[in-house]
KOLPARO-25418 format. One record per residue (C-alpha): residue number from 1; residue in one letter; x, y, z. Coordinates in Angstrom, 1 decimal, padded with zeros to 4 digits. Example, Ala and Ser with C-alpha at 12.3 -4.5 7.8 and 13.67 -1.06 7.14 Angstrom:
<nodes>
num->1, residu->A, X->012.3, Y->-004.5, Z->007.8
num->2, residu->S, X->013.7, Y->-001.1, Z->007.1
</nodes>
This chain:
<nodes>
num->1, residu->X, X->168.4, Y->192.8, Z->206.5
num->2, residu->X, X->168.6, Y->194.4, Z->203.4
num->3, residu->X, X->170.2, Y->198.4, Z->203.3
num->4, residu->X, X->167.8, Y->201.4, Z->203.3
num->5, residu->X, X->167.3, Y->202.3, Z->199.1
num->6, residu->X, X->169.5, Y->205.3, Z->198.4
num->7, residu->X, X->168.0, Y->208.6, Z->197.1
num->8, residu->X, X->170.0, Y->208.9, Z->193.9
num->9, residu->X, X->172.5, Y->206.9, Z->192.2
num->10, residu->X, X->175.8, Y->208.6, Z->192.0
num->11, residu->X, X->176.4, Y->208.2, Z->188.3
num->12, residu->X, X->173.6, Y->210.0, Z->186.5
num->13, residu->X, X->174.3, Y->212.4, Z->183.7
num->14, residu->X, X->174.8, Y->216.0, Z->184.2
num->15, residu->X, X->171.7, Y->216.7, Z->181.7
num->16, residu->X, X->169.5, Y->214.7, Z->184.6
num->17, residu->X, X->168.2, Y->216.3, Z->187.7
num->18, residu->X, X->166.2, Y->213.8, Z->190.4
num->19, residu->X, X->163.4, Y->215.5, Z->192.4
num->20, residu->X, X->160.4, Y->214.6, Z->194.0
num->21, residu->X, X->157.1, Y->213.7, Z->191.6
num->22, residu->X, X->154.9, Y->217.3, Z->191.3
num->23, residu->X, X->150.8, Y->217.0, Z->190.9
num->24, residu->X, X->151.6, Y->217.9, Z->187.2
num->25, residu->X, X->154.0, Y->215.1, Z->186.4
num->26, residu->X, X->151.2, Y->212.6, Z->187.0
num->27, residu->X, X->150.8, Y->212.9, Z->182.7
num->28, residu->X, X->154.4, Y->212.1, Z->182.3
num->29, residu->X, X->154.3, Y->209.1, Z->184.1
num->30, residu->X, X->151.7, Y->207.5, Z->182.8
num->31, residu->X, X->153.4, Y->208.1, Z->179.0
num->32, residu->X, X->156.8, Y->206.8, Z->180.6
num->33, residu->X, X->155.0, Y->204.2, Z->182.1
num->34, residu->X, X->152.8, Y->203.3, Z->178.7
num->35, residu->X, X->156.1, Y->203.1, Z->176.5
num->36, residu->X, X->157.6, Y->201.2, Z->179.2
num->37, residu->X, X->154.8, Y->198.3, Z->178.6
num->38, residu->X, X->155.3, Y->199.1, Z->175.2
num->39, residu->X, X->158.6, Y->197.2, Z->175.2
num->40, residu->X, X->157.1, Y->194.3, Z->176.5
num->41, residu->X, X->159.9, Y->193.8, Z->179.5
num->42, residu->X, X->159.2, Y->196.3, Z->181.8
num->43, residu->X, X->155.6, Y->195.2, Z->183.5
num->44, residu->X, X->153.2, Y->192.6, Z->182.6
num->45, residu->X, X->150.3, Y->195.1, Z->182.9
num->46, residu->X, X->148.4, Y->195.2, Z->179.9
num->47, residu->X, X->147.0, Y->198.6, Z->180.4
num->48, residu->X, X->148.5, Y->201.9, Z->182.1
num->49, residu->X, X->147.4, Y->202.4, Z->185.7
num->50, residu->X, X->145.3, Y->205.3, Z->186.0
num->51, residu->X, X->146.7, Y->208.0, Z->188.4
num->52, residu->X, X->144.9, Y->207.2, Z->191.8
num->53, residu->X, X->146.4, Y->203.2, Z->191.5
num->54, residu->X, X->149.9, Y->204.7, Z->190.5
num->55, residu->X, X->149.4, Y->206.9, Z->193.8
num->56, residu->X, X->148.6, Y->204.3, Z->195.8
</nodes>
């Protein structure tokens, strides 16, 4: 059986700060996510996700 996923990894920067996703971060993700296909390594999506199939 595979161990619960922790919260946060213990190495992050100092400049990084982990909380939970607001209403008004939904924009943010969907650029993060959009420069993440951009790479071509990170999804094989082909466009970004709108923000109720992110959600669910």
């Amino acid at each position: 059986m595979l161990a619960p996923r922790p919260c946060c990894p213990d190495n992050l920067p100092e400049d990084v700060t982990v909380r939970p996703l607001r209403r008004g971060d939904w924009e943010a993700v969907r650029r993060i996510y959009g420069q993440g296909m951009a790479t071509g390594i990170a999804t094989f999506e082909t466009e970004v996700p709108s923000r109720e199939d992110l959600h669910a």
